[in-house]
N, C-alpha and C positions, 0 to 999 in steps of 0.2 A: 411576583414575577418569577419564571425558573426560565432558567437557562445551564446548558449544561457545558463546562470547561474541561481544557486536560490539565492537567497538575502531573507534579512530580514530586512523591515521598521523599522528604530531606531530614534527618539530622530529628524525625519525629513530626513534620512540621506537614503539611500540603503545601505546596508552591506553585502559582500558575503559570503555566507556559505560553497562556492569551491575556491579551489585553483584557480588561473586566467590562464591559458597555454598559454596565448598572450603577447605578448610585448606592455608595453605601458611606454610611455614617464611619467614623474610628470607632472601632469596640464594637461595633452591631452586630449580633450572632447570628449565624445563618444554620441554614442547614446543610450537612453537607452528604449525599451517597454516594459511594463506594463503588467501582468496579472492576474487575480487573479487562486489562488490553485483551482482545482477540487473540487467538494463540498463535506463535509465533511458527514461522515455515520447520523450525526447526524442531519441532514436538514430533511426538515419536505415533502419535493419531495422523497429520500430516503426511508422513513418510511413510505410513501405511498405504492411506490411500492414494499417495499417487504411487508405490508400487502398483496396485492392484490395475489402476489403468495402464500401468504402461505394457506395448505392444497393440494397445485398440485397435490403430491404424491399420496392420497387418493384413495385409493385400486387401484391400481398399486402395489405395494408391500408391504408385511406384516413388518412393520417397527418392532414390538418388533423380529421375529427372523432376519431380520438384526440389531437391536441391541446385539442378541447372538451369532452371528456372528462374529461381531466385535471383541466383550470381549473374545473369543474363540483361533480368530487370535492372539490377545495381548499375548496370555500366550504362543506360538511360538516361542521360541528363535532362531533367524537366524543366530547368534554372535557365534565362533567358539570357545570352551571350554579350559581357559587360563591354561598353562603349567607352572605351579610355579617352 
Protein backbone atom coordinates (compact mmCIF):
# COMPACT_ATOMS: atom_id res chain seq x y z
CA UNK A 1 0.00 0.00 0.00
CA UNK A 2 1.51 3.86 -0.47
CA UNK A 3 0.13 6.47 0.99
CA UNK A 4 1.61 9.75 1.21
CA UNK A 5 1.96 11.79 4.78
CA UNK A 6 3.25 15.27 6.04
CA UNK A 7 5.93 14.93 8.56
CA UNK A 8 8.11 17.22 10.28
CA UNK A 9 12.16 17.02 10.45
CA UNK A 10 12.78 16.81 14.32
CA UNK A 11 15.90 16.32 16.38
CA UNK A 12 17.07 13.93 12.97
CA UNK A 13 13.88 11.95 13.23
CA UNK A 14 10.61 12.31 10.58
CA UNK A 15 7.51 12.96 12.72
CA UNK A 16 4.05 12.85 11.46
CA UNK A 17 1.59 15.44 11.56
CA UNK A 18 -1.38 12.81 10.38
CA UNK A 19 -2.91 10.29 11.69
CA UNK A 20 -1.21 6.94 10.05
CA UNK A 21 -4.78 4.81 8.51
CA UNK A 22 -2.16 1.72 7.75
CA UNK A 23 -1.27 -1.08 9.82
CA UNK A 24 2.08 -1.30 10.82
CA UNK A 25 3.79 -3.76 12.81
CA UNK A 26 6.70 -2.06 15.74
CA UNK A 27 9.98 -2.10 14.05
CA UNK A 28 8.58 -2.69 10.36
CA UNK A 29 10.62 -0.62 7.85
CA UNK A 30 9.05 1.24 5.51
CA UNK A 31 10.02 3.37 2.91
CA UNK A 32 10.17 6.53 3.24
CA UNK A 33 10.51 9.79 0.01
CA UNK A 34 11.48 13.01 0.49
CA UNK A 35 10.26 16.21 -0.72
CA UNK A 36 10.45 19.45 -0.05
CA UNK A 37 7.10 21.91 0.57
CA UNK A 38 5.99 24.15 -2.45
CA UNK A 39 7.72 27.26 -2.24
CA UNK A 40 6.78 29.61 0.05
CA UNK A 41 5.05 33.32 -0.88
CA UNK A 42 8.11 34.65 0.29
CA UNK A 43 10.80 33.30 -2.27
CA UNK A 44 12.36 35.80 -4.33
CA UNK A 45 10.88 33.53 -7.85
CA UNK A 46 7.31 34.55 -6.16
CA UNK A 47 8.04 38.21 -5.78
CA UNK A 48 9.29 38.34 -9.18
CA UNK A 49 6.46 37.14 -10.76
CA UNK A 50 3.95 38.81 -9.23
CA UNK A 51 5.88 42.03 -9.73
CA UNK A 52 5.84 41.31 -13.35
CA UNK A 53 1.92 41.17 -13.32
CA UNK A 54 1.27 43.89 -11.33
CA UNK A 55 -0.63 46.96 -13.19
CA UNK A 56 -2.37 44.10 -15.80
CA UNK A 57 -5.57 45.69 -14.97
CA UNK A 58 -4.63 49.10 -16.15
CA UNK A 59 -7.51 50.71 -17.96
CA UNK A 60 -9.41 47.62 -18.20
CA UNK A 61 -11.50 48.74 -15.42
CA UNK A 62 -11.96 51.72 -13.36
CA UNK A 63 -10.66 50.29 -10.19
CA UNK A 64 -11.79 53.30 -7.60
CA UNK A 65 -15.64 52.63 -8.74
CA UNK A 66 -15.07 48.85 -8.34
CA UNK A 67 -13.82 49.75 -5.20
CA UNK A 68 -17.40 51.40 -4.53
CA UNK A 69 -18.79 48.86 -5.47
CA UNK A 70 -17.52 46.54 -3.30
CA UNK A 71 -18.03 48.82 0.06
CA UNK A 72 -21.82 49.25 -1.50
CA UNK A 73 -22.22 45.26 -1.64
CA UNK A 74 -20.79 45.14 2.09
CA UNK A 75 -23.60 47.13 3.53
CA UNK A 76 -26.29 44.39 1.92
CA UNK A 77 -27.38 42.43 4.48
CA UNK A 78 -28.34 38.80 2.93
CA UNK A 79 -28.74 37.29 6.75
CA UNK A 80 -32.56 37.02 7.57
CA UNK A 81 -33.82 39.35 10.40
CA UNK A 82 -33.53 37.38 14.01
CA UNK A 83 -36.98 36.93 15.75
CA UNK A 84 -36.28 37.48 19.63
Amino acid sequence: MEKTIRARFLNRVFVPLERLEIELEEGEEVAITVSENPPSFKTEKFIEVLRATAGGWRGLIDAEKLKRNIYADRLISTRPKLKL
